[in-house]
C-alpha positions in Angstrom: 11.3 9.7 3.1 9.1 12.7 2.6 8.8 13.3 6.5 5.0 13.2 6.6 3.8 12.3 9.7 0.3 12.0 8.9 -2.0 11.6 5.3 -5.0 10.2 4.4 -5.9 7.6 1.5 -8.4 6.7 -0.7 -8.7 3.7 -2.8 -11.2 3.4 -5.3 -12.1 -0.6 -6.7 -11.8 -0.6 -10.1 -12.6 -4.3 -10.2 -14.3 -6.8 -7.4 -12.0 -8.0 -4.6 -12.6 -10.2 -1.8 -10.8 -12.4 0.1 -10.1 -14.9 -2.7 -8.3 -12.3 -4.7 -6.7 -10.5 -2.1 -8.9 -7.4 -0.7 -7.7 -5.1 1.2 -7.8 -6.2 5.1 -7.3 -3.6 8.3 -6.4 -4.2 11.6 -7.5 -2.4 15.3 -5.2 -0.2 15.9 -4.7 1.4 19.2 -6.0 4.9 19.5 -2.6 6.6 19.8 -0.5 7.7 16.7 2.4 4.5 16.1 4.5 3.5 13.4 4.5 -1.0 13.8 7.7 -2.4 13.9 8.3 -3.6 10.2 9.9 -6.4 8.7 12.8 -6.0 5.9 10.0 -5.5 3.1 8.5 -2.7 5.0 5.4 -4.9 5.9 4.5 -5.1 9.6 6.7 -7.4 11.7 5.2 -11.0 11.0 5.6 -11.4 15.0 2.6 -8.3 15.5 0.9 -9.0 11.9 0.2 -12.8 13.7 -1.2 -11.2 16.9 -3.6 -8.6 15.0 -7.4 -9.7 14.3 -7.9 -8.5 10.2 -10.9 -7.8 8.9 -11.3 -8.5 5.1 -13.0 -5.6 3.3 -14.4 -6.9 0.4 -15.7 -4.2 -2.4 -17.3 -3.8 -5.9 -16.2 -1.6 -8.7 -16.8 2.6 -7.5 -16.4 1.4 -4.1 -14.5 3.8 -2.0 -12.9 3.6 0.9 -10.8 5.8 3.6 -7.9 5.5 5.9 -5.3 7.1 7.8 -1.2 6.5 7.6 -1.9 4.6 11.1 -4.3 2.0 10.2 -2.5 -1.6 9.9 -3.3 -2.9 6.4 -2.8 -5.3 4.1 -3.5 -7.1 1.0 -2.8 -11.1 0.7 -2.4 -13.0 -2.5 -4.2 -13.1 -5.3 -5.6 -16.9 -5.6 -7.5 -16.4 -8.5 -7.4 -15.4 -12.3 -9.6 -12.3 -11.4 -7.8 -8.6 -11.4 -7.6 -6.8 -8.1 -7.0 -3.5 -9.6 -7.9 -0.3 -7.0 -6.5 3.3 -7.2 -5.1 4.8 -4.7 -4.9 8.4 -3.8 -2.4 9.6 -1.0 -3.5 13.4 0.9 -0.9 14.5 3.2 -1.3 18.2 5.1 -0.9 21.1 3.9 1.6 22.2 7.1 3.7 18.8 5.5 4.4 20.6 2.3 4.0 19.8 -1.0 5.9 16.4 -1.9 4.2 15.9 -5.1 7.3 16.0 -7.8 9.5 14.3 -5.1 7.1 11.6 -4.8 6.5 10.6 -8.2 10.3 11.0 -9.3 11.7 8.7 -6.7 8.1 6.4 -7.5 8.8 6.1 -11.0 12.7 5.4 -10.1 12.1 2.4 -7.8 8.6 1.2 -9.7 8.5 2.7 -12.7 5.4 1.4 -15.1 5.4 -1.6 -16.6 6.2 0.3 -20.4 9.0 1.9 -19.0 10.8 -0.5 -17.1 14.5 -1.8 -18.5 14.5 -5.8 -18.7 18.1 -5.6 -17.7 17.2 -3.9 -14.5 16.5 -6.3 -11.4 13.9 -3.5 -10.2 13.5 -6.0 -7.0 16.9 -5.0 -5.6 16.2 -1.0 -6.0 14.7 0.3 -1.8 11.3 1.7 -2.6 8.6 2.8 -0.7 6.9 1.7 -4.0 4.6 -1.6 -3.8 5.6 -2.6 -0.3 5.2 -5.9 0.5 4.3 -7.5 -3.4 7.6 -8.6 -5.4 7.3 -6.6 -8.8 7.2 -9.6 -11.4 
C-alpha cells in the first residue's frame, strides 16, 4: 500500500507477555528477501504457518526488540486476564520516502482508536493493513 519494500520495527513491552498471553513468536526465515503467501486476513497461509518451527519470545516491561518486514511473526491468543500491551514503531528507508501522513490517515480510517470509533460502523468489514490477523472487538 505504501510500496515499501523493506523497514524495520521495534516493539517495546509495556506489560509481561509470554506464551500464556500471547507473546510475540518468530519464525526461520530463509536468507533471501520473500513476501509468504498469506491467507484472506493477511496472516501467513495456515498451510506454511503449520510447517514453520516458532519460537516464543517472551519479555518484561522496557524490553525491546528488533526485526525486519521479512521475519515471519506472530502473536496467538490471549488466554489470560493479563494485558499484552507493546508499542510498536515502524522505520522504513529514506530512498522509500516519507509515508508518514499517508500511513496514519488510512490507519486511523480502517482502525481508528477505541474513542473515536462510530458503534454503527462494522470496522471488521473495512480492508486494513491495521491489526492484521486480531478481529477488532
Amino acid at each position: 500500500m505504501f510500496g515499501q519494500t523493506f523497514h524495520i520495527t521495534m516493539m517495546l513491552a509495556v506489560d509481561a507477555a509470554d506464551e500464556h498471553n500471547g507473546c510475540l513468536e518468530v519464525a526461520h526465515a530463509p536468507s533471501h528477501r520473500t513476501l509468504f503467501e498469506q491467507d484472506r486476513d493477511m496472516t501467513i497461509a495456515p498451510s506454511l504457518a503449520a510447517g514453520m518451527s516458532w519460537t516464543p519470545i517472551s519479555v518484561q516491561p522496557g524490553d525491546v526488540i528488533f526485526f525486519d518486514s521479512y521475519l515471519p511473526h506472530r502473536s496467538s491468543e490471549n488466554r489470560t486476564q493479563n494485558a499484552r500491551r507493546a508499542l510498536y514503531v515502524t522505520y522504513n528507508g529514506q530512498s522509500e520516502g516519507d509515508v508518514r501522513e499517508a500511513y496514519f490517515r488510512e490507519k486511523r480510517r480502517g482502525f481508528p482508536p477505541e474513542v473515536e470509533r462510530d458503534k454503527n460502523i462494522d470496522y471488521e468489514g473495512i480492508p486494513s493493513l491495521f491489526n492484521v490477523g486480531n478481529p477488532i472487538r
